[in-house]
Residue frames as a rotation matrix with the C-alpha (Angstrom) as fourth column:
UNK 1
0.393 0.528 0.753 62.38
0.695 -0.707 0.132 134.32
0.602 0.471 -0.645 61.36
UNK 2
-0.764 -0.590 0.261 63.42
0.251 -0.644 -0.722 137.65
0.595 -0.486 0.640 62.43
UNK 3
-0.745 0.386 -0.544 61.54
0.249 -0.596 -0.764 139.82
-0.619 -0.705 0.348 64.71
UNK 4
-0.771 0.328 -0.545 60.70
-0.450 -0.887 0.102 141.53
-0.450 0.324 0.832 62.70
UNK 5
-0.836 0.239 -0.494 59.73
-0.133 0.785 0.605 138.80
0.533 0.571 -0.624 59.98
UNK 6
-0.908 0.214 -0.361 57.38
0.329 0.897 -0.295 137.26
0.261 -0.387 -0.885 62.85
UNK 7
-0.742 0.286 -0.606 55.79
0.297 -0.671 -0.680 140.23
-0.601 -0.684 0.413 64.02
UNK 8
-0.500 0.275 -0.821 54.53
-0.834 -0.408 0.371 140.83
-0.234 0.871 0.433 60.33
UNK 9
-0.528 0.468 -0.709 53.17
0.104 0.864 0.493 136.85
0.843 0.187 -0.505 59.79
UNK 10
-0.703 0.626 -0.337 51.37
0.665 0.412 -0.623 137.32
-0.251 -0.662 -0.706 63.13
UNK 11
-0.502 0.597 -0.626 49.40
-0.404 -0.802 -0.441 141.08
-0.765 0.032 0.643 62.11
UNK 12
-0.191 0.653 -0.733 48.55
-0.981 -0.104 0.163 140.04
0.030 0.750 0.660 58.77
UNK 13
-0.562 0.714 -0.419 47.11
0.587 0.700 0.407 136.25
0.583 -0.017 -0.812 59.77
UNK 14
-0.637 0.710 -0.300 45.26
0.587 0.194 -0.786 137.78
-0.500 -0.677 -0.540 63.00
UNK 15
-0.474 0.387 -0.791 44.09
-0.672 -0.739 0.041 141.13
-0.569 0.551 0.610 59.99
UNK 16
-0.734 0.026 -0.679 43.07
-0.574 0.511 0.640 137.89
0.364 0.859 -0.360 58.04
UNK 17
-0.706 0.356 -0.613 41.21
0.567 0.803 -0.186 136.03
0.425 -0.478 -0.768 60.43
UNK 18
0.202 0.727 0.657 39.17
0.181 -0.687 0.704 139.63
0.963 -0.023 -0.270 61.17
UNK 19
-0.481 -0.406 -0.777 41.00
0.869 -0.101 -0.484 140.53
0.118 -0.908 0.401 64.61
UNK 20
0.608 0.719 0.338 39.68
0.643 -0.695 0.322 143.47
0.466 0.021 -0.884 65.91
UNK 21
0.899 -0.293 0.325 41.58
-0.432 -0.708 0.558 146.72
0.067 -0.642 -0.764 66.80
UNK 22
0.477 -0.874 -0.096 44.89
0.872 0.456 0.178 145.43
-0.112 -0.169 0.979 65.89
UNK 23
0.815 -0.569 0.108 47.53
-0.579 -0.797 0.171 147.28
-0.011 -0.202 -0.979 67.01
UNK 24
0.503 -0.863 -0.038 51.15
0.726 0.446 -0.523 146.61
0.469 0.235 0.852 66.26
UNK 25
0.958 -0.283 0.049 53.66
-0.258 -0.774 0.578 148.50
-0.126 -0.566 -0.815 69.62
UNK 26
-0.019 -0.989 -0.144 58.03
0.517 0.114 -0.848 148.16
0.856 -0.091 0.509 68.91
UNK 27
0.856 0.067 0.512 58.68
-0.388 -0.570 0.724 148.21
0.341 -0.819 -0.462 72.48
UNK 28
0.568 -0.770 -0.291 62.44
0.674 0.638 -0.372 147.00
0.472 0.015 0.881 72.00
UNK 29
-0.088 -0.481 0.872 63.37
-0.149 -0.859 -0.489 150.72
0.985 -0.173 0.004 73.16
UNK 30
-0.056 0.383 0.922 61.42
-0.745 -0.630 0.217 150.25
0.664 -0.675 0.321 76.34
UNK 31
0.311 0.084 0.947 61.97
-0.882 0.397 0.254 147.12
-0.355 -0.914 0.198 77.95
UNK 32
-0.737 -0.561 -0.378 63.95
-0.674 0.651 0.348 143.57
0.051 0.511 -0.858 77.06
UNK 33
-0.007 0.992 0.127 60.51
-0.595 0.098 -0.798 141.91
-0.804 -0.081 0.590 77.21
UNK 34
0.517 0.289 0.806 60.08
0.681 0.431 -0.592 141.67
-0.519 0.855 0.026 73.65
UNK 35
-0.918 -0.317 0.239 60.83
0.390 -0.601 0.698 143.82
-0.077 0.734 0.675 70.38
UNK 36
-0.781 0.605 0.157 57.38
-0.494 -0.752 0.437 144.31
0.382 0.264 0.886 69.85
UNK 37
-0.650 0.748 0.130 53.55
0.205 0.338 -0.919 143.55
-0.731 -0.571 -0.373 71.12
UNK 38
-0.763 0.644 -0.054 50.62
-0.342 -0.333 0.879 143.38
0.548 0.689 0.474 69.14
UNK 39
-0.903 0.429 -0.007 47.70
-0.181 -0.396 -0.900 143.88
-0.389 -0.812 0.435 70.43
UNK 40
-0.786 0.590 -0.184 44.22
-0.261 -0.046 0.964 142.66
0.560 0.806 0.190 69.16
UNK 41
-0.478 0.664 0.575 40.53
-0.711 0.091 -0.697 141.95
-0.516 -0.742 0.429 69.93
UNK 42
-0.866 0.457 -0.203 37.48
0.166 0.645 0.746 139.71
0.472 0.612 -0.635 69.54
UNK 43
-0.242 0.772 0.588 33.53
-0.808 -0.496 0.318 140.31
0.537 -0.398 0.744 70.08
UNK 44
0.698 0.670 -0.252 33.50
-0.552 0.728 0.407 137.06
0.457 -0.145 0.878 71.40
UNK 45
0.393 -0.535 0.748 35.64
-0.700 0.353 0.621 134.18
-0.596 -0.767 -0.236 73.81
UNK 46
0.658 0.213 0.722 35.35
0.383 0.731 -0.565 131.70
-0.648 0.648 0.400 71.11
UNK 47
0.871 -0.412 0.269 36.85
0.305 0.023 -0.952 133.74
0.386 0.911 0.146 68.93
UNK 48
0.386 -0.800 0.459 39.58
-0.921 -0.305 0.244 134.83
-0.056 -0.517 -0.854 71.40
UNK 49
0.013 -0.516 0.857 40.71
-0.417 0.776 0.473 131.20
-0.909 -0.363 -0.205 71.28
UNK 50
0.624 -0.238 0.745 39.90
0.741 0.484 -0.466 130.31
-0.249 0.842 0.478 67.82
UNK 51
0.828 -0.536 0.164 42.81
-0.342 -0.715 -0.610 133.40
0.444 0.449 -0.775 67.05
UNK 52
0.389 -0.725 0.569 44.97
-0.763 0.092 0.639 132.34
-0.516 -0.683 -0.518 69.87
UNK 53
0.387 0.026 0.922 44.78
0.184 0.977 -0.105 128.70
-0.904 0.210 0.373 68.29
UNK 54
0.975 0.157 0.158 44.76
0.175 -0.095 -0.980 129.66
-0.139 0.983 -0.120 64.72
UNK 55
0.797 -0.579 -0.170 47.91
-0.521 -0.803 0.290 131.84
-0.304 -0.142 -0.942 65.45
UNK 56
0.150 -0.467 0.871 49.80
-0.708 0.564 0.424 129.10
-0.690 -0.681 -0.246 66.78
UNK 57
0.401 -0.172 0.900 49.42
-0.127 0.962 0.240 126.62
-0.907 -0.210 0.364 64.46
UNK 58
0.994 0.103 -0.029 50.04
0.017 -0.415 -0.910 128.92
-0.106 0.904 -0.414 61.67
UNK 59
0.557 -0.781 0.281 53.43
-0.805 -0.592 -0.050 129.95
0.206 -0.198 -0.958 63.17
UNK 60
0.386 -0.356 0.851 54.28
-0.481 0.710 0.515 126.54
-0.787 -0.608 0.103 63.84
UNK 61
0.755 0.500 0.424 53.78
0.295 0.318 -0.901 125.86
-0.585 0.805 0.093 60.83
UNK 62
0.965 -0.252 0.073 56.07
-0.177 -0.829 -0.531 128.54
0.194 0.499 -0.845 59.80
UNK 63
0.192 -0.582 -0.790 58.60
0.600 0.707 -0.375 126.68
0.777 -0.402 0.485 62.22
UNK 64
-0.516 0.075 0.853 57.80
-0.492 -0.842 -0.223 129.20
0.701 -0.535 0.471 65.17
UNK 65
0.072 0.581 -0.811 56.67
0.560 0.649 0.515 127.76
0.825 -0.491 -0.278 68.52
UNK 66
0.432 0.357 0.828 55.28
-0.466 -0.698 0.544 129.41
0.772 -0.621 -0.135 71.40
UNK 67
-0.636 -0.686 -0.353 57.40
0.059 0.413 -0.909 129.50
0.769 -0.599 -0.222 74.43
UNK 68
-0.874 0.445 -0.195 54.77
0.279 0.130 -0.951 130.23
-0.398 -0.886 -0.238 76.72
UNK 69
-0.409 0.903 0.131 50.77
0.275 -0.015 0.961 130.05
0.870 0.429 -0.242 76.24
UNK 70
-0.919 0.391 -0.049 49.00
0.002 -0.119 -0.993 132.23
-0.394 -0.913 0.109 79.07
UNK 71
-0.387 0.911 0.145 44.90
0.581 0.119 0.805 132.00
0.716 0.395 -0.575 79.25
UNK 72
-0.959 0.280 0.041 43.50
-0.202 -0.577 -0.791 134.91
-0.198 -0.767 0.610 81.49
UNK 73
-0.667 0.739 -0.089 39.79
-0.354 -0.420 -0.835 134.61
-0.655 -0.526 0.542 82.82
UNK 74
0.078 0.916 0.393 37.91
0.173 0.376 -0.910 132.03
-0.982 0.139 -0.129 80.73
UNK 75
-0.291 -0.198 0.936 39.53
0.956 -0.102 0.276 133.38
0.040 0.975 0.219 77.10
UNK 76
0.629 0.652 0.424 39.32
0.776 -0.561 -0.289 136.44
0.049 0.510 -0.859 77.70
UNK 77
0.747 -0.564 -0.353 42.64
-0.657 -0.707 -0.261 137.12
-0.103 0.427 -0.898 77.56
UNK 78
0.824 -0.536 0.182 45.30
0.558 0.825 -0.095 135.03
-0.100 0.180 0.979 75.79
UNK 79
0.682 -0.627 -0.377 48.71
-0.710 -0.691 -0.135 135.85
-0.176 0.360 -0.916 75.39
UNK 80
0.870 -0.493 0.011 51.56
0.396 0.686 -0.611 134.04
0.294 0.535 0.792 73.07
UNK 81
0.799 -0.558 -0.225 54.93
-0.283 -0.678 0.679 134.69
-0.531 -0.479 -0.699 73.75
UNK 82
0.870 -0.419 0.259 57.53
0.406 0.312 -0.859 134.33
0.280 0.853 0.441 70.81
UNK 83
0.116 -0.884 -0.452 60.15
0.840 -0.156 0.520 135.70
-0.530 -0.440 0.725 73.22
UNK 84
-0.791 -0.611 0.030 60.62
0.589 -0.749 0.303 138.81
-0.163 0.257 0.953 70.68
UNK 85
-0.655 0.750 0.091 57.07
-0.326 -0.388 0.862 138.97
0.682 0.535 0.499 69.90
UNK 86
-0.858 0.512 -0.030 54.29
0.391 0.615 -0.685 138.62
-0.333 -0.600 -0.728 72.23
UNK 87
-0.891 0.453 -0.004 51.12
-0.343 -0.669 0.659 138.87
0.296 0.589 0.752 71.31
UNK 88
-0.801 0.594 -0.075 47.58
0.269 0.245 -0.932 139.70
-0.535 -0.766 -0.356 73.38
UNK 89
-0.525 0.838 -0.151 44.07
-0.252 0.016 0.967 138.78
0.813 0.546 0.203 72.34
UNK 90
-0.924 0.381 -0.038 42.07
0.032 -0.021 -0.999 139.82
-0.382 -0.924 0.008 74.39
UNK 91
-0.115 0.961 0.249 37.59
0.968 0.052 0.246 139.80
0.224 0.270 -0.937 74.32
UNK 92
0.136 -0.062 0.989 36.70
0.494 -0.861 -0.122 143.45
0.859 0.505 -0.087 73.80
UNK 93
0.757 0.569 0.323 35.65
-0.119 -0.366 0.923 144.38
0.643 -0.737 -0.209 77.48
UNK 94
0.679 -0.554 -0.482 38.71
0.709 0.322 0.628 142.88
-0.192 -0.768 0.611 78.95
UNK 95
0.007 -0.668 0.744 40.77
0.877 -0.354 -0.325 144.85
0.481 0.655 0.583 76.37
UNK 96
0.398 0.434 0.808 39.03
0.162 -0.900 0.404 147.85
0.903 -0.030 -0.429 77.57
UNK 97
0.953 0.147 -0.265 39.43
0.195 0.373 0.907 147.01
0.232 -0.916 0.327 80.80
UNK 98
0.402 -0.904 0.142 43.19
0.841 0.426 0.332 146.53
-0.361 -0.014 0.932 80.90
UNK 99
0.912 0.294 -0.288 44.15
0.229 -0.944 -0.237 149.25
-0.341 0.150 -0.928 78.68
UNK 100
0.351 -0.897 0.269 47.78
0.851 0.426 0.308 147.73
-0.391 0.121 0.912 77.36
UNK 101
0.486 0.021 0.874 48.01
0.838 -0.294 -0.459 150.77
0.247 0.956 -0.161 75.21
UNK 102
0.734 0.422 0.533 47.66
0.145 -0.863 0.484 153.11
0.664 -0.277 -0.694 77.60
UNK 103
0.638 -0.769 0.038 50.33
0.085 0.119 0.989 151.39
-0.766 -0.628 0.141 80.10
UNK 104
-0.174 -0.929 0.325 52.89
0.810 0.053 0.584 151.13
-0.560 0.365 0.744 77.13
UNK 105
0.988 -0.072 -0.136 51.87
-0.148 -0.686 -0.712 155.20
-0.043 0.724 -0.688 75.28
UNK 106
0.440 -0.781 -0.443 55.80
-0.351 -0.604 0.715 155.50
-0.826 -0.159 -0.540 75.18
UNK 107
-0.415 -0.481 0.772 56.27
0.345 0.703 0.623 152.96
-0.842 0.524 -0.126 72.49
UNK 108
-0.698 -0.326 -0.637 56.23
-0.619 -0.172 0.766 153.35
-0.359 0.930 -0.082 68.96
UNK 109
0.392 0.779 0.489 52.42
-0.075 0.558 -0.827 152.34
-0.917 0.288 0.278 67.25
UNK 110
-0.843 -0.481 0.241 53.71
0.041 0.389 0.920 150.81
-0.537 0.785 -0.309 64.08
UNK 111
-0.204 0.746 -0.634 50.63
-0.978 -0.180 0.102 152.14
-0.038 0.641 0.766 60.96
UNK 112
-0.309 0.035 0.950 49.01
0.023 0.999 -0.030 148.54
-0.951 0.013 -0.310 59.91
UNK 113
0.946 0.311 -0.094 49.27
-0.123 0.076 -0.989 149.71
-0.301 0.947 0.110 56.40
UNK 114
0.366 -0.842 -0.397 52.87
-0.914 -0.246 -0.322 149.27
0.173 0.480 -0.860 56.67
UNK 115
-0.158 -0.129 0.979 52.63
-0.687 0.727 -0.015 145.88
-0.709 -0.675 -0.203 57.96
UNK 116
0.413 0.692 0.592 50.09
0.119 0.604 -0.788 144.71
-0.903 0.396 0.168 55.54
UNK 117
0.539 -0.241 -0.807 51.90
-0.752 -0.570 -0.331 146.25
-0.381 0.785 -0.488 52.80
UNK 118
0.997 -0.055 -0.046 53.83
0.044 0.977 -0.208 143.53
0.057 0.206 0.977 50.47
UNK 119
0.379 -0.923 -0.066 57.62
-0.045 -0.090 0.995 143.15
-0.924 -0.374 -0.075 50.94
């Protein structure tokens, strides 16, 4: 899959699975990181890990395998790393807390009707 490709199968399973506050950042401009971050919540730890999981085994599936699996603070922040794509699920309070948005404003919020939209 492309970047791009991947970035789009991860928004619209975690939009499927009821993520909260997804956010989709292209931060390929701003740092060799990634291409892009997405960003989501959960009212709950449980569900921070049943997304984190889900994700994963979807994208395997897909033939996509996380290169690195971080767990922050009990699930209450996970973070996949697809090398172009990373993506953080985080429990609401940590989200808050953290504020990913705020550290990356320079990047490019990608609408999530243009995600969800069909190719």
């Amino acid at each position: 899959m492309t970047a791009t490709e991947k970035m789009k199968f991860a928004a619209r399973f975690l939009d499927s699975k009821k993520a909260h506050e997804l956010s989709v950042l292209k931060v390929s401009e701003l740092t060799i990181l990634a291409d892009y971050f997405i960003i989501c919540s959960a009212p709950s730890t449980t569900q921070v890990k049943a997304l984190a999981d889900g994700l994963e085994e979807a994208l395997e599936a897909a033939g996509e395998r996380v290169l690195k699996r971080e767990g922050k603070q009990g699930f209450s922040w996970i973070l996949l790393d697809y090398s172009d794509v990373i993506v953080h699920i985080f429990y609401q309070e940590t989200r808050e807390f953290y504020g990913l948005e705020k550290l990356w404003a320079d990047a490019v919020e990608i609408p999530m009707e243009e995600i969800l939209e069909e190719d």
